[in-house]
C-alpha positions as CSV (number, residue, x, y, z in Angstrom):
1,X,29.8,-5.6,-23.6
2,X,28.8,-8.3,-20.9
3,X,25.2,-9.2,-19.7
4,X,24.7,-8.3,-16.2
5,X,24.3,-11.5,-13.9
6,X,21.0,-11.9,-12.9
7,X,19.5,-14.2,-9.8
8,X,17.1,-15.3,-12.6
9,X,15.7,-14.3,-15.4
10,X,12.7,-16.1,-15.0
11,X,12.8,-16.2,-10.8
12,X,14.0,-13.1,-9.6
13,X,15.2,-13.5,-5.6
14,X,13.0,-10.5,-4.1
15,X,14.8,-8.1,-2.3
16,X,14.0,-7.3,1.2
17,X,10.5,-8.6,1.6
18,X,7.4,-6.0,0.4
19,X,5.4,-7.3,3.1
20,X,8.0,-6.4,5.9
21,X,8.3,-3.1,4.4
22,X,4.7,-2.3,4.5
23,X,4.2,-4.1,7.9
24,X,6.9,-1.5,9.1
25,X,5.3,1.3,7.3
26,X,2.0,0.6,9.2
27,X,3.6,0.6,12.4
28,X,5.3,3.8,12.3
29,X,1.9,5.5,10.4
30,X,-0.1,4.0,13.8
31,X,2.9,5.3,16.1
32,X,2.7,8.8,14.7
33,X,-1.3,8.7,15.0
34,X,-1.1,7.5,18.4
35,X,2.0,9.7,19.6
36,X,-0.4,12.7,18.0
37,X,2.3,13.2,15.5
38,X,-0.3,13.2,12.7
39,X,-3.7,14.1,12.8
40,X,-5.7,12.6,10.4
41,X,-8.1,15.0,9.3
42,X,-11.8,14.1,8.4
43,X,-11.6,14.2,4.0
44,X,-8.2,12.4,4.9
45,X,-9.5,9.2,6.9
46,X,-12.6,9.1,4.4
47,X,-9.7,9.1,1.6
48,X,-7.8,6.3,3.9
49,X,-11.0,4.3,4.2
50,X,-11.4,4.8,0.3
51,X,-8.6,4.0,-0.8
52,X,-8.5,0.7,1.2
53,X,-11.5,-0.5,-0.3
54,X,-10.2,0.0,-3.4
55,X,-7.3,-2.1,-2.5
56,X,-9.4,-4.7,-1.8
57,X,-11.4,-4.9,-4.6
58,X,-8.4,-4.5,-6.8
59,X,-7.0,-7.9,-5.0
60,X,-10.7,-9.5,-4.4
61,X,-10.8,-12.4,-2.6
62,X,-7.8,-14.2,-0.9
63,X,-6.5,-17.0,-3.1
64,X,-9.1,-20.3,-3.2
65,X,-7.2,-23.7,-3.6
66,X,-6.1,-22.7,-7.0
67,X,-4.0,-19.3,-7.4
68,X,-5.0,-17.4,-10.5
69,X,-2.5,-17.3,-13.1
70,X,0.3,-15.1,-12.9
71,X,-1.0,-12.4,-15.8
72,X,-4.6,-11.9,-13.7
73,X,-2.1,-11.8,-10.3
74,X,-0.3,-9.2,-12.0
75,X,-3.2,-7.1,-12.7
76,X,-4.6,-7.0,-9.6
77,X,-1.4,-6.2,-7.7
78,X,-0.8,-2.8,-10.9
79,X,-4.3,-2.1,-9.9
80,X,-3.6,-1.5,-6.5
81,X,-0.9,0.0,-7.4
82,X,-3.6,2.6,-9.3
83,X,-5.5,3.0,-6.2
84,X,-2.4,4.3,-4.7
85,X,-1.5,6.6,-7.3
86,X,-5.5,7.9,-7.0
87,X,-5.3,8.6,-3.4
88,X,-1.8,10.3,-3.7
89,X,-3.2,12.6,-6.0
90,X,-6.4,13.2,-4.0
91,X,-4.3,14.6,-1.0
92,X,-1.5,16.2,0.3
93,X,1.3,15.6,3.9
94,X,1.5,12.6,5.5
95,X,-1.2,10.4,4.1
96,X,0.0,11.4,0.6
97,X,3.5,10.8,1.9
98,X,2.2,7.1,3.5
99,X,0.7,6.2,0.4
100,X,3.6,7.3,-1.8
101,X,6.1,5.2,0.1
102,X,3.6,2.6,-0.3
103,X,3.6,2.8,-4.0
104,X,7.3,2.9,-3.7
105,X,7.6,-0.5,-1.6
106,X,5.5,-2.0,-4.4
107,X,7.2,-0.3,-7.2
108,X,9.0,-3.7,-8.3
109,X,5.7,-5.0,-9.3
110,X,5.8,-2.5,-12.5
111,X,8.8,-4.5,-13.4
112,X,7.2,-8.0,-13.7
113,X,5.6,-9.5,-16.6
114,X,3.8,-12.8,-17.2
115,X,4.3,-13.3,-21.2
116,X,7.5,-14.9,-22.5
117,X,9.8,-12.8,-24.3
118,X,14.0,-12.8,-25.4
119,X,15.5,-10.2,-23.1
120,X,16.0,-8.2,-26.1
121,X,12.5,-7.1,-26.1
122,X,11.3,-7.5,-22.6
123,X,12.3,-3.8,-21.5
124,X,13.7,-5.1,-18.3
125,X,10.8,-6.8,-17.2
126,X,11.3,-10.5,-15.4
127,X,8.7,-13.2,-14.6
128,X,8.4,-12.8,-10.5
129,X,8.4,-16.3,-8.7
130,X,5.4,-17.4,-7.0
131,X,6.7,-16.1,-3.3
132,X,7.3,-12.5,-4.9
133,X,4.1,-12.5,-6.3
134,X,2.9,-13.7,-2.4
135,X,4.7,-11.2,-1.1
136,X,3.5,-8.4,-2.9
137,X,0.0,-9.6,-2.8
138,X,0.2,-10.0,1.1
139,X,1.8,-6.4,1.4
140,X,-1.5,-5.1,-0.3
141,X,-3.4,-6.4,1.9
142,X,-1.6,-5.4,5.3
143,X,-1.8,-1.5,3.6
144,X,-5.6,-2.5,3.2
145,X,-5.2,-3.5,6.7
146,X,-3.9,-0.2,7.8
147,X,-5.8,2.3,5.8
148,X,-8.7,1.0,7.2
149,X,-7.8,1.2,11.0
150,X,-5.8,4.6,10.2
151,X,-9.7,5.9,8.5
152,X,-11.1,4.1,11.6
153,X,-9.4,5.2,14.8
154,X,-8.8,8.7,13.0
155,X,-12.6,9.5,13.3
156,X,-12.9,8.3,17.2
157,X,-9.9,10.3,18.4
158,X,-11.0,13.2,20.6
159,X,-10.9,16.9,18.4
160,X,-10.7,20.0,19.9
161,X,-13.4,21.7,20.4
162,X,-16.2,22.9,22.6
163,X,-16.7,20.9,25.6
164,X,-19.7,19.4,26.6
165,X,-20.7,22.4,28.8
166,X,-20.0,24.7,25.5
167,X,-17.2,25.9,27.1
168,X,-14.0,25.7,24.9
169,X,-11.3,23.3,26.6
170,X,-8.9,25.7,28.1
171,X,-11.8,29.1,28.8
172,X,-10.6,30.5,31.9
173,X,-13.8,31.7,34.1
């Protein structure tokens, strides 16, 4: 039995980039809520805004002149990951199907590792190169990005309603 080739065992040559997945993701989830193809309701953008907060604390602060080594990279980015998975659960239709694409763009993360180990025992996992562990961490923060103007701009869109006469919008006199 052969070993499969591999880019790198150590360096694995990300696939299409996690940050030009999300970026697309957030651009169809504000096309939807702009074409009035998904109404956010009010638990939903408190969940968005929640769950974007937690994205940020699970990254913290962007990267000083040092990075931080790979194995406190990789927890932040499967902490974020968590968040996901806690907002997912906490809802159901789009936003639960947003953030479960999400998780999915970011799903290679839960194959990475930062400790050595012979292939024999690593379970698949491969050390990610410093632009894949960019990537990823930039992709959490343009979801970040997103969740919080989706939360945002979901509570100052227009609801129907009574007018401001009382009247509802289409009473006929």
């Amino acid at each position: 039995m052969t070993p499969r080739s591999t880019p790198s065992a150590r360096h694995p040559r990300p696939g299409p980039g996690m940050g030009a997945q999300v970026a697309a993701l957030a651009a169809e989830a504000e096309r939807q809520f702009r074409d009035g193809l998904w109404d956010l309701a009010a638990h939903d953008a408190a969940l968005a805004r929640k769950t974007a907060e937690g994205l940020a604390q699970a990254l913290g602060a962007e990267a000083g002149t040092e990075p931080l080594p790979v194995m406190d990279r990789l927890e932040h980015l499967r902490e974020a990951l968590a968040v996901l998975a806690l907002g997912i659960a906490r809802t159901h239709g789009q936003l639960a199907w947003f953030l479960a694409r999400a998780s999915t763009v970011l799903a290679p993360v839960l194959s990475w590792r930062s400790l050595p180990a012979e292939r024999r025992q690593a379970f698949g996992t491969v050390v990610p190169g410093p632009e894949a562990l960019a990537d990823a961490e930039g992709a959490v923060r343009r979801l970040q990005e997103a969740l919080v103007r989706t939360g945002t701009a979901a509570d100052l869109q227009p609801r129907p309603g009574p007018a401001a006469d009382g009247l509802e919008p289409d009473a006929v006199a």
